[in-house]
N, C-alpha and C positions, 0 to 999 in steps of 0.2 A: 162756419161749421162748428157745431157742440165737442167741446171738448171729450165728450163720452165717445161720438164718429170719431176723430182722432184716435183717440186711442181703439178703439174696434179695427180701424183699418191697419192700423200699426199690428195690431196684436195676427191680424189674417194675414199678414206679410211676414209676419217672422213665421207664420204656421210654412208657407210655401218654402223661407229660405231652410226650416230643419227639415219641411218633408224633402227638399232635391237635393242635399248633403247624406239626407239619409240614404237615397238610392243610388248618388251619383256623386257624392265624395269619396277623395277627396277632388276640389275644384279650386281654379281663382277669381277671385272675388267677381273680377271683371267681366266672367264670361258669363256667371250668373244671371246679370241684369237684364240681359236683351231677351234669354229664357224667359225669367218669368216679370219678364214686361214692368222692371224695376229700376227706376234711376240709380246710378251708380252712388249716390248722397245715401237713397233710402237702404243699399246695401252695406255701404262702410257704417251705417249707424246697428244696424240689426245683429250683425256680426261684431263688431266690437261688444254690443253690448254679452253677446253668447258668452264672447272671449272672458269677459271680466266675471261674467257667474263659472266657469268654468265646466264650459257646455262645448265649448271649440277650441280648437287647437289648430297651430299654422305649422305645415309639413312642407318642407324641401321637396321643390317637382322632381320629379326624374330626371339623372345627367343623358344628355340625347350627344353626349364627348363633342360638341360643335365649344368652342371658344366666343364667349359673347362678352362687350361689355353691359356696365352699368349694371344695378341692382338683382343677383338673383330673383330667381319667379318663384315665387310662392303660393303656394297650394293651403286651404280649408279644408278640415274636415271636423265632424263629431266628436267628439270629446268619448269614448268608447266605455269606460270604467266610472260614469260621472252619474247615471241613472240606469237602476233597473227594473222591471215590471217580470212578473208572473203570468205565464198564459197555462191555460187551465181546460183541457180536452175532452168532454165527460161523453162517450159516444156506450153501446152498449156492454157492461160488465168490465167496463177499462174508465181507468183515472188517468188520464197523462198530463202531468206536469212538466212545465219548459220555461228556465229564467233565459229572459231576453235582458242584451245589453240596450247601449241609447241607439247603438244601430240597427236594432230591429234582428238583430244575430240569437241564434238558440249558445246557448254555453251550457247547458243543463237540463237531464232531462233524469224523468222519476216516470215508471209507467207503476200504477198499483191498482192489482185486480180485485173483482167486487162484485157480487150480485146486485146491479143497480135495480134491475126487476122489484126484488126484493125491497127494497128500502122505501120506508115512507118519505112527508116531505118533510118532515123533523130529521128523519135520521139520515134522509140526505144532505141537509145542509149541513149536521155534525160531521156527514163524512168528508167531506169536502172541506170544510174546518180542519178538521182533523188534520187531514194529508196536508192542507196548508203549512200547517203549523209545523209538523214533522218535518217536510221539504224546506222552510226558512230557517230551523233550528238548526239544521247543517249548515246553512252559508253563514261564513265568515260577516262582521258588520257592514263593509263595505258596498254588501250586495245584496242588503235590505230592500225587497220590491216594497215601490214606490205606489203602485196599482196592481190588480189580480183581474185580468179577462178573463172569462168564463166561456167557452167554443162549449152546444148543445145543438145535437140534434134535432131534428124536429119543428116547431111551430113556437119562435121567441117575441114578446116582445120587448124588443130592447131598450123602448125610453122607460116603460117598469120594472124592467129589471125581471120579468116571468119568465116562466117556462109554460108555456100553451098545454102543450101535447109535446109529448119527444117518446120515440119506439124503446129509445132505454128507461123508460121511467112506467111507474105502475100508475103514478098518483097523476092527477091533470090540475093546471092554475098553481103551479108552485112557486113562489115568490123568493127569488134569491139573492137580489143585493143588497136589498135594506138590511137582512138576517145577517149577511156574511160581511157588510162593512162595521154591523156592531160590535160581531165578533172578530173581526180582523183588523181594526182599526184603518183601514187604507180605503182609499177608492175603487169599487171592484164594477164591474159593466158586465153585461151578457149579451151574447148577440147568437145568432144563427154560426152555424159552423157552415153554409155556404155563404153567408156574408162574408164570414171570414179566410173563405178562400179565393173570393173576389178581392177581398181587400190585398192578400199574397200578389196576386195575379196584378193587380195595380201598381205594387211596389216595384214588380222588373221594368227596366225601360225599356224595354220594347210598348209597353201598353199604359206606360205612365202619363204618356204625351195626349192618350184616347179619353177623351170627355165624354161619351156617349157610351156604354157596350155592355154585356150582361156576361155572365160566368155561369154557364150549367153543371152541377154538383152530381155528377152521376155512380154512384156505391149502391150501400143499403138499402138507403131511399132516394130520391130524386130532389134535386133544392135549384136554386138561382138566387143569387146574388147580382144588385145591379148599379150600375155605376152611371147617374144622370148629371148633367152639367160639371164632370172632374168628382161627385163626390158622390160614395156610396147612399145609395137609397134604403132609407126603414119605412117609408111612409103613415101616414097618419096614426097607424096606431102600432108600429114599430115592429108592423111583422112583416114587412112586406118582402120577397115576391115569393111567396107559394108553387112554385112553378107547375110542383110536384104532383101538388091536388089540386090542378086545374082540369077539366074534365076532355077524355077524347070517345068516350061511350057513355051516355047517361047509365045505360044500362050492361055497363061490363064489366070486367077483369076485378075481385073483392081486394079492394086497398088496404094496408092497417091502419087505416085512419078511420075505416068503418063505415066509407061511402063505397059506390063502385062505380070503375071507368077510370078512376083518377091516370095520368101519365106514370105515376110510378107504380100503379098495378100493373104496368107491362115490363117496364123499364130498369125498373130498382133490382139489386140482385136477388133479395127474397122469392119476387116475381118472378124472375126468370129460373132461378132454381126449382123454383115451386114446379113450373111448368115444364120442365127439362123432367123433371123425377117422371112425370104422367108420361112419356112418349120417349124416355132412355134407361136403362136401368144406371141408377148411382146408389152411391153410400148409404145405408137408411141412418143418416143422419136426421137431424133437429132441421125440415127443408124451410122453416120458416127462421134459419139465422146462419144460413152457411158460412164458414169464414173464408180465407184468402183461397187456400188451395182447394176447396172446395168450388168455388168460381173458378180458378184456373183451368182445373178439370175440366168446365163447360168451354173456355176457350180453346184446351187443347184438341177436345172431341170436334169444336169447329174448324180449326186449324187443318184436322184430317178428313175433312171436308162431312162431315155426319148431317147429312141431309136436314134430320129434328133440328138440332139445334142451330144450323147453318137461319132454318126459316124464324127459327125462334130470337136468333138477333136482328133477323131483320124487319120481323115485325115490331121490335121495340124500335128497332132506328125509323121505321117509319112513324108509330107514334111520336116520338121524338121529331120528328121532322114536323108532323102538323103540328102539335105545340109552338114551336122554334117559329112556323109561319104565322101565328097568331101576336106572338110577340114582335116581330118583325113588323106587322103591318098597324100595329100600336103602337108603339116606339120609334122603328128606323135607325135602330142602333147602327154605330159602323163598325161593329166584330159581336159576333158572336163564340165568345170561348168553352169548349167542352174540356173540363178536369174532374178530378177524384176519383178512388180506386177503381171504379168503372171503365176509367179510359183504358182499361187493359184487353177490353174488347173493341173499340173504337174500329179497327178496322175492319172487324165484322155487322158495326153498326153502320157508319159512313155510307153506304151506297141506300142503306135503307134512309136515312136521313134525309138527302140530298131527292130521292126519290116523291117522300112524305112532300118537303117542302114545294117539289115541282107540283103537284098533284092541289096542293092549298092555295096555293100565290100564282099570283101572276111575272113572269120573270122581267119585267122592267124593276119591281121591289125587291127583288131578289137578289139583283146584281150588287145594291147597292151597299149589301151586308157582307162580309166576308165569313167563311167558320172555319175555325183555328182548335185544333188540341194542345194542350199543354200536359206536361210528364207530370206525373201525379208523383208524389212521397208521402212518407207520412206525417214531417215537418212542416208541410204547408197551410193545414189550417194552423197550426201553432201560429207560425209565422204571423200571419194573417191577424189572431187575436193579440200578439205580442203589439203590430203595430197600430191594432187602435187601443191597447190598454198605453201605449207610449202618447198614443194623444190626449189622454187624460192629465197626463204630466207634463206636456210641452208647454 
Protein backbone atom coordinates (compact mmCIF):
# COMPACT_ATOMS: atom_id res chain seq x y z
CA UNK A 1 0.00 0.00 0.00
CA UNK A 2 1.32 3.86 -1.18
CA UNK A 3 2.10 5.52 1.64
CA UNK A 4 -0.34 8.49 0.35
CA UNK A 5 -3.36 5.22 1.05
CA UNK A 6 -1.89 5.11 4.40
CA UNK A 7 -2.17 8.05 5.31
CA UNK A 8 -5.73 8.79 3.46
CA UNK A 9 -7.19 5.94 5.48
CA UNK A 10 -5.59 7.36 8.74
CA UNK A 11 -6.71 10.70 8.01
CA UNK A 12 -10.88 9.01 7.24
CA UNK A 13 -10.42 7.27 10.73
CA UNK A 14 -9.56 10.13 12.75
CA UNK A 15 -12.58 11.99 10.53
CA UNK A 16 -15.12 9.19 12.32
CA UNK A 17 -13.24 9.13 15.80
CA UNK A 18 -13.92 13.41 16.06
CA UNK A 19 -17.33 12.93 14.22
CA UNK A 20 -18.66 10.23 17.18
CA UNK A 21 -16.94 12.18 20.29
CA UNK A 22 -18.52 14.95 18.55
CA UNK A 23 -22.09 13.54 18.95
CA UNK A 24 -21.50 10.94 21.64
CA UNK A 25 -18.79 12.22 23.94
CA UNK A 26 -17.80 12.04 26.25
CA UNK A 27 -16.86 7.92 25.70
CA UNK A 28 -14.03 5.19 26.48
CA UNK A 29 -11.75 4.57 24.25
CA UNK A 30 -12.72 0.86 24.17
CA UNK A 31 -16.25 1.18 23.38
CA UNK A 32 -15.33 3.19 20.46
CA UNK A 33 -13.81 0.57 18.30
CA UNK A 34 -16.36 -2.07 17.85
CA UNK A 35 -18.73 1.14 16.78
CA UNK A 36 -16.97 2.23 14.28
CA UNK A 37 -15.32 -1.01 13.05
CA UNK A 38 -11.83 0.17 14.52
CA UNK A 39 -9.09 -1.91 16.14
CA UNK A 40 -8.35 -0.86 19.62
CA UNK A 41 -4.34 -0.03 18.23
CA UNK A 42 -5.94 2.29 15.56
CA UNK A 43 -7.93 4.06 18.48
CA UNK A 44 -5.22 4.39 21.18
CA UNK A 45 -3.05 5.89 18.21
CA UNK A 46 -5.77 8.50 16.85
CA UNK A 47 -6.77 9.71 20.14
CA UNK A 48 -3.44 10.03 21.71
CA UNK A 49 -2.50 11.87 18.88
CA UNK A 50 -5.80 14.51 19.35
CA UNK A 51 -4.61 14.49 23.04
CA UNK A 52 -1.14 15.96 22.31
CA UNK A 53 -2.54 18.68 19.62
CA UNK A 54 -5.00 19.49 22.25
CA UNK A 55 -8.04 18.64 20.63
CA UNK A 56 -9.24 15.90 23.57
CA UNK A 57 -9.20 15.67 26.94
CA UNK A 58 -9.74 12.56 29.44
CA UNK A 59 -12.76 13.09 31.85
CA UNK A 60 -13.55 11.11 35.04
CA UNK A 61 -16.78 8.66 34.18
CA UNK A 62 -19.49 9.08 36.49
CA UNK A 63 -19.32 7.68 40.20
CA UNK A 64 -22.39 4.78 39.82
CA UNK A 65 -21.22 4.75 44.36
CA UNK A 66 -20.57 0.87 43.54
CA UNK A 67 -16.71 0.13 45.16
CA UNK A 68 -14.49 -1.27 42.46
CA UNK A 69 -11.02 -2.28 42.20
CA UNK A 70 -8.17 -1.56 39.91
CA UNK A 71 -7.74 1.55 37.62
CA UNK A 72 -10.74 4.15 37.41
CA UNK A 73 -12.57 4.21 34.03
CA UNK A 74 -11.96 6.99 31.99
CA UNK A 75 -13.94 8.85 29.65
CA UNK A 76 -12.83 11.04 25.96
CA UNK A 77 -14.12 13.86 25.01
CA UNK A 78 -13.54 17.18 22.69
CA UNK A 79 -11.44 19.47 23.78
CA UNK A 80 -14.63 22.23 23.77
CA UNK A 81 -12.50 25.87 23.82
CA UNK A 82 -9.68 24.32 21.33
CA UNK A 83 -11.45 25.36 17.80
CA UNK A 84 -14.06 27.61 16.65
CA UNK A 85 -15.79 28.26 13.33
CA UNK A 86 -18.50 30.71 12.33
CA UNK A 87 -21.91 29.70 10.78
CA UNK A 88 -23.43 32.21 8.86
CA UNK A 89 -27.54 32.13 8.07
CA UNK A 90 -28.32 34.53 5.11
CA UNK A 91 -32.19 33.62 4.48
CA UNK A 92 -34.53 36.70 3.37
CA UNK A 93 -33.73 40.25 4.87
CA UNK A 94 -32.02 38.55 8.01
CA UNK A 95 -28.04 37.86 8.63
CA UNK A 96 -27.67 35.53 11.56
CA UNK A 97 -24.47 34.84 12.76
CA UNK A 98 -23.52 31.75 15.37
CA UNK A 99 -19.76 30.91 16.74
CA UNK A 100 -19.79 27.27 17.17
CA UNK A 101 -17.29 25.58 19.56
CA UNK A 102 -15.26 22.12 18.45
CA UNK A 103 -18.53 20.47 19.65
CA UNK A 104 -20.48 21.62 17.13
CA UNK A 105 -22.41 23.92 20.20
CA UNK A 106 -23.94 27.69 19.23
CA UNK A 107 -22.27 30.04 22.15
CA UNK A 108 -22.96 33.08 20.10
CA UNK A 109 -25.39 34.48 18.25
CA UNK A 110 -25.73 38.04 16.30
CA UNK A 111 -29.12 38.36 14.11
CA UNK A 112 -28.56 41.64 11.77
CA UNK A 113 -31.42 42.97 9.67
CA UNK A 114 -30.98 44.07 5.97
CA UNK A 115 -32.72 44.35 2.72
CA UNK A 116 -31.02 41.43 0.97
CA UNK A 117 -33.59 42.05 -2.02
CA UNK A 118 -31.94 45.18 -2.31
CA UNK A 119 -28.27 44.33 -2.52
CA UNK A 120 -26.18 43.73 -5.44
CA UNK A 121 -23.63 40.93 -5.66
CA UNK A 122 -20.78 43.48 -4.64
CA UNK A 123 -22.58 44.79 -1.93
CA UNK A 124 -23.64 41.51 -0.83
CA UNK A 125 -20.52 40.06 -0.33
CA UNK A 126 -19.40 43.53 1.50
CA UNK A 127 -22.33 42.94 3.66
CA UNK A 128 -21.61 39.81 4.79
CA UNK A 129 -17.73 40.94 5.17
CA UNK A 130 -18.80 43.39 7.05
CA UNK A 131 -20.94 41.67 9.69
CA UNK A 132 -18.05 39.20 9.69
CA UNK A 133 -15.81 41.48 10.80
CA UNK A 134 -18.05 43.25 13.28
CA UNK A 135 -19.04 39.82 14.92
CA UNK A 136 -15.08 38.62 15.27
CA UNK A 137 -14.14 42.12 16.65
CA UNK A 138 -15.94 41.32 19.74
CA UNK A 139 -14.70 37.92 20.60
CA UNK A 140 -11.90 37.74 22.73
CA UNK A 141 -8.58 36.00 20.67
CA UNK A 142 -9.18 32.77 21.99
CA UNK A 143 -12.38 32.44 19.79
CA UNK A 144 -10.86 33.38 16.48
CA UNK A 145 -13.13 31.20 13.85
CA UNK A 146 -10.99 28.96 12.23
CA UNK A 147 -13.68 28.81 9.15
CA UNK A 148 -17.07 30.75 8.13
CA UNK A 149 -20.21 28.43 6.68
CA UNK A 150 -22.32 30.22 4.71
CA UNK A 151 -26.37 28.41 5.21
CA UNK A 152 -28.29 30.26 1.70
CA UNK A 153 -31.46 29.72 0.61
CA UNK A 154 -32.28 28.61 -2.58
CA UNK A 155 -30.20 26.75 -5.40
CA UNK A 156 -26.21 26.45 -4.09
CA UNK A 157 -23.61 25.15 -5.62
CA UNK A 158 -21.32 24.11 -3.11
CA UNK A 159 -18.02 22.84 -4.69
CA UNK A 160 -18.00 26.70 -6.16
CA UNK A 161 -18.78 28.20 -3.61
CA UNK A 162 -22.14 30.10 -5.74
CA UNK A 163 -25.21 31.20 -5.05
CA UNK A 164 -27.57 29.83 -8.12
CA UNK A 165 -30.94 31.48 -7.43
CA UNK A 166 -31.82 32.16 -3.63
CA UNK A 167 -35.72 33.96 -3.07
CA UNK A 168 -33.46 36.50 -0.87
CA UNK A 169 -31.34 37.71 -3.44
CA UNK A 170 -32.14 40.04 -6.47
CA UNK A 171 -29.01 39.14 -8.37
CA UNK A 172 -28.46 35.24 -9.83
CA UNK A 173 -24.66 33.39 -10.22
CA UNK A 174 -23.22 35.22 -7.33
CA UNK A 175 -19.95 33.70 -6.39
CA UNK A 176 -18.99 33.93 -2.67
CA UNK A 177 -16.13 32.20 -1.36
CA UNK A 178 -13.38 32.96 -3.40
CA UNK A 179 -14.60 36.87 -2.68
CA UNK A 180 -14.96 36.27 1.14
CA UNK A 181 -11.89 34.01 1.84
CA UNK A 182 -9.76 37.08 0.34
CA UNK A 183 -11.40 39.25 2.30
CA UNK A 184 -11.59 37.07 5.53
CA UNK A 185 -8.52 35.44 5.39
CA UNK A 186 -10.00 31.83 6.65
CA UNK A 187 -11.67 28.94 4.84
CA UNK A 188 -15.26 29.95 4.16
CA UNK A 189 -17.67 26.99 2.30
CA UNK A 190 -21.49 27.48 1.22
CA UNK A 191 -23.79 25.06 0.89
CA UNK A 192 -27.69 24.89 0.83
CA UNK A 193 -29.47 25.69 4.16
CA UNK A 194 -31.45 22.27 3.57
CA UNK A 195 -28.04 20.59 3.35
CA UNK A 196 -27.50 21.87 6.31
CA UNK A 197 -30.29 20.98 8.15
CA UNK A 198 -29.67 17.44 7.01
CA UNK A 199 -26.31 17.70 8.13
CA UNK A 200 -28.26 18.97 12.06
CA UNK A 201 -30.38 16.09 11.65
CA UNK A 202 -27.39 13.64 11.06
CA UNK A 203 -25.46 14.78 14.03
CA UNK A 204 -28.40 13.58 16.71
CA UNK A 205 -27.99 9.92 17.38
CA UNK A 206 -30.88 8.80 16.71
CA UNK A 207 -30.13 9.19 12.83
CA UNK A 208 -26.23 9.14 12.96
CA UNK A 209 -26.14 5.35 12.77
CA UNK A 210 -28.70 5.86 9.20
CA UNK A 211 -26.38 5.60 6.04
CA UNK A 212 -29.04 6.00 3.63
CA UNK A 213 -32.24 8.85 4.36
CA UNK A 214 -33.19 12.34 3.03
CA UNK A 215 -34.25 15.46 5.20
CA UNK A 216 -37.25 17.48 3.55
CA UNK A 217 -36.91 21.31 4.30
CA UNK A 218 -40.29 22.51 4.50
CA UNK A 219 -40.72 26.82 5.28
CA UNK A 220 -40.54 29.51 2.59
CA UNK A 221 -39.52 27.21 0.07
CA UNK A 222 -39.39 23.58 -0.06
CA UNK A 223 -35.52 21.95 -0.19
CA UNK A 224 -33.99 18.25 0.67
CA UNK A 225 -31.01 17.38 1.79
CA UNK A 226 -29.58 13.91 1.37
CA UNK A 227 -27.50 11.65 2.99
CA UNK A 228 -26.07 8.48 0.66
CA UNK A 229 -23.65 5.91 1.99
CA UNK A 230 -23.17 7.94 5.77
CA UNK A 231 -22.28 11.09 3.76
CA UNK A 232 -24.20 14.07 2.73
CA UNK A 233 -24.79 14.39 -1.08
CA UNK A 234 -23.91 17.60 -3.40
CA UNK A 235 -23.74 15.80 -6.51
CA UNK A 236 -21.95 16.38 -9.61
CA UNK A 237 -22.35 19.94 -9.72
CA UNK A 238 -22.93 20.60 -5.95
CA UNK A 239 -26.42 21.52 -6.03
CA UNK A 240 -28.05 18.65 -5.49
CA UNK A 241 -31.38 17.70 -4.54
CA UNK A 242 -33.74 20.28 -5.68
CA UNK A 243 -36.64 18.63 -4.16
CA UNK A 244 -38.44 21.70 -4.25
CA UNK A 245 -38.50 22.43 -8.10
CA UNK A 246 -39.22 19.00 -9.15
CA UNK A 247 -42.29 19.01 -10.92
CA UNK A 248 -46.00 17.65 -9.71
CA UNK A 249 -48.00 19.77 -12.71
CA UNK A 250 -46.27 20.56 -15.76
CA UNK A 251 -48.78 22.99 -16.12
CA UNK A 252 -49.54 24.29 -12.41
CA UNK A 253 -49.34 26.35 -9.38
CA UNK A 254 -46.53 29.65 -10.51
CA UNK A 255 -43.32 28.90 -8.39
CA UNK A 256 -40.66 31.80 -7.64
CA UNK A 257 -38.28 30.16 -9.50
CA UNK A 258 -40.35 31.08 -12.69
CA UNK A 259 -41.52 27.66 -13.84
CA UNK A 260 -44.86 26.11 -12.84
CA UNK A 261 -46.06 23.09 -11.05
CA UNK A 262 -42.87 22.92 -9.12
CA UNK A 263 -43.61 20.94 -5.30
CA UNK A 264 -43.04 24.08 -3.56
CA UNK A 265 -45.68 26.12 -5.70
CA UNK A 266 -48.15 24.13 -3.49
CA UNK A 267 -46.10 23.47 -0.51
CA UNK A 268 -43.82 26.42 0.51
CA UNK A 269 -45.47 29.00 2.83
CA UNK A 270 -45.66 31.74 0.30
CA UNK A 271 -47.86 29.11 -1.58
CA UNK A 272 -49.94 28.50 0.76
CA UNK A 273 -50.38 31.88 1.89
CA UNK A 274 -50.80 33.08 -1.37
CA UNK A 275 -53.64 30.57 -1.76
CA UNK A 276 -55.26 30.90 1.66
CA UNK A 277 -55.62 34.94 0.95
CA UNK A 278 -57.94 33.72 -2.41
CA UNK A 279 -60.60 31.73 -0.44
CA UNK A 280 -60.16 33.35 3.51
CA UNK A 281 -60.08 36.69 4.22
CA UNK A 282 -56.32 37.58 6.18
CA UNK A 283 -53.98 40.46 6.71
CA UNK A 284 -53.45 42.48 3.43
CA UNK A 285 -50.05 41.86 4.04
CA UNK A 286 -46.97 41.39 1.59
CA UNK A 287 -48.78 37.48 0.74
CA UNK A 288 -45.78 36.80 -1.19
CA UNK A 289 -43.29 36.78 2.31
CA UNK A 290 -45.56 35.98 5.21
CA UNK A 291 -43.60 35.64 8.45
CA UNK A 292 -44.06 33.30 11.53
CA UNK A 293 -47.33 34.56 12.81
CA UNK A 294 -48.59 35.16 9.82
CA UNK A 295 -48.44 31.11 9.04
CA UNK A 296 -49.53 30.55 12.35
CA UNK A 297 -52.62 32.23 11.72
CA UNK A 298 -53.23 29.54 8.77
CA UNK A 299 -52.51 26.82 11.21
CA UNK A 300 -54.72 28.07 13.75
CA UNK A 301 -57.71 28.68 11.32
CA UNK A 302 -57.10 24.86 10.60
CA UNK A 303 -56.72 23.94 13.96
CA UNK A 304 -60.64 25.21 14.13
CA UNK A 305 -61.33 23.06 11.63
CA UNK A 306 -61.83 25.98 8.59
CA UNK A 307 -62.81 23.87 5.91
CA UNK A 308 -60.37 26.34 3.10
CA UNK A 309 -57.63 25.83 4.57
CA UNK A 310 -58.13 22.40 6.21
CA UNK A 311 -58.19 21.37 2.12
CA UNK A 312 -55.52 23.73 1.42
CA UNK A 313 -52.86 21.66 3.63
CA UNK A 314 -53.84 18.69 2.50
CA UNK A 315 -53.37 19.31 -1.01
CA UNK A 316 -49.80 20.37 -0.22
CA UNK A 317 -49.42 17.14 1.82
CA UNK A 318 -50.62 15.27 -1.03
CA UNK A 319 -48.15 16.94 -3.30
CA UNK A 320 -45.64 16.23 -0.93
CA UNK A 321 -46.57 12.89 -0.83
CA UNK A 322 -46.13 12.27 -4.70
CA UNK A 323 -42.78 13.74 -4.69
CA UNK A 324 -41.64 11.82 -1.24
CA UNK A 325 -42.94 8.70 -3.69
CA UNK A 326 -40.78 9.50 -6.57
CA UNK A 327 -37.79 9.82 -4.46
CA UNK A 328 -38.61 6.72 -2.70
CA UNK A 329 -38.66 4.62 -5.67
CA UNK A 330 -35.18 6.22 -6.77
CA UNK A 331 -33.40 5.74 -3.85
CA UNK A 332 -35.05 3.51 -1.12
CA UNK A 333 -33.87 5.36 1.55
CA UNK A 334 -34.51 3.98 5.09
CA UNK A 335 -36.18 7.32 6.73
CA UNK A 336 -37.52 9.84 5.39
CA UNK A 337 -37.33 12.99 7.71
CA UNK A 338 -39.68 16.11 7.49
CA UNK A 339 -38.11 19.47 9.30
CA UNK A 340 -38.18 23.35 9.23
CA UNK A 341 -40.33 26.02 10.21
CA UNK A 342 -43.09 24.33 8.19
CA UNK A 343 -43.27 21.25 10.51
CA UNK A 344 -45.60 23.43 12.47
CA UNK A 345 -48.42 22.31 10.19
CA UNK A 346 -47.09 18.77 9.85
CA UNK A 347 -50.12 17.55 11.29
CA UNK A 348 -52.49 19.05 9.00
CA UNK A 349 -50.14 17.72 6.23
CA UNK A 350 -49.46 14.07 7.30
CA UNK A 351 -52.81 12.38 6.31
CA UNK A 352 -52.38 14.14 2.90
CA UNK A 353 -48.88 12.95 2.60
CA UNK A 354 -49.30 9.43 3.48
CA UNK A 355 -52.46 9.52 1.13
CA UNK A 356 -50.25 11.19 -2.02
CA UNK A 357 -47.66 8.50 -1.31
CA UNK A 358 -50.52 5.57 -1.30
CA UNK A 359 -51.82 6.85 -4.46
CA UNK A 360 -48.00 6.94 -6.36
CA UNK A 361 -46.39 3.64 -4.92
CA UNK A 362 -47.00 0.49 -4.66
CA UNK A 363 -47.03 -0.47 -0.73
CA UNK A 364 -44.55 -3.33 -0.88
CA UNK A 365 -41.84 0.06 -1.44
CA UNK A 366 -43.42 1.76 0.73
CA UNK A 367 -43.11 -0.07 3.83
CA UNK A 368 -39.80 -0.21 3.50
CA UNK A 369 -39.21 3.68 4.17
CA UNK A 370 -40.27 5.04 7.35
CA UNK A 371 -41.40 9.20 7.65
CA UNK A 372 -40.33 10.86 10.71
CA UNK A 373 -40.82 14.79 11.87
CA UNK A 374 -38.25 16.34 13.73
CA UNK A 375 -38.97 19.90 15.99
CA UNK A 376 -37.89 22.43 13.98
CA UNK A 377 -35.78 25.78 15.82
CA UNK A 378 -34.09 28.22 14.58
CA UNK A 379 -30.54 26.94 15.64
CA UNK A 380 -30.61 24.11 13.42
CA UNK A 381 -29.58 25.01 10.13
CA UNK A 382 -26.79 26.98 12.12
CA UNK A 383 -25.94 23.90 13.75
CA UNK A 384 -25.93 22.10 10.67
CA UNK A 385 -23.42 24.83 8.86
CA UNK A 386 -21.42 24.99 12.15
CA UNK A 387 -20.67 21.14 11.56
CA UNK A 388 -19.50 21.16 8.29
CA UNK A 389 -17.64 24.52 8.53
CA UNK A 390 -15.81 22.21 11.69
CA UNK A 391 -14.95 19.73 8.94
CA UNK A 392 -13.10 22.08 7.21
CA UNK A 393 -10.77 22.32 10.18
CA UNK A 394 -10.74 18.80 11.55
Amino acid sequence: MKTSDTEQIRLANRKLVVDYLRVHGPVARVDMGPVLKLSPATVTSITSDLQKEGLLVEVPAPSDNVVSRGRPRVLIDLAVDTQFVIGVKLSINEIRLMLGNQKGSIVKTEVIELQTLALSREGLTEALCSALRMFIAKLPVSQKPKAVGLAVQGVVNGHQGEVVWSPALADKHIELKAPMQHELNVPVLVANDANCLAMAVRQQPKYQQLTDFAVVMLGYGVGMGMVVRGELYAGHHGAAAEFGHTKYSPDGAQCLCGKRGCIEAYVGDYALYRDAAAVVRLPQDDHLHPNEDRMMELVELADRNDAAVLDLFERAGRVLGYGVANYIALMSPETIVFSGPGIRAYRHLEAGIRQGLSSALVSELICETSLEAVPWDDDMTGLGVIALALQEVD
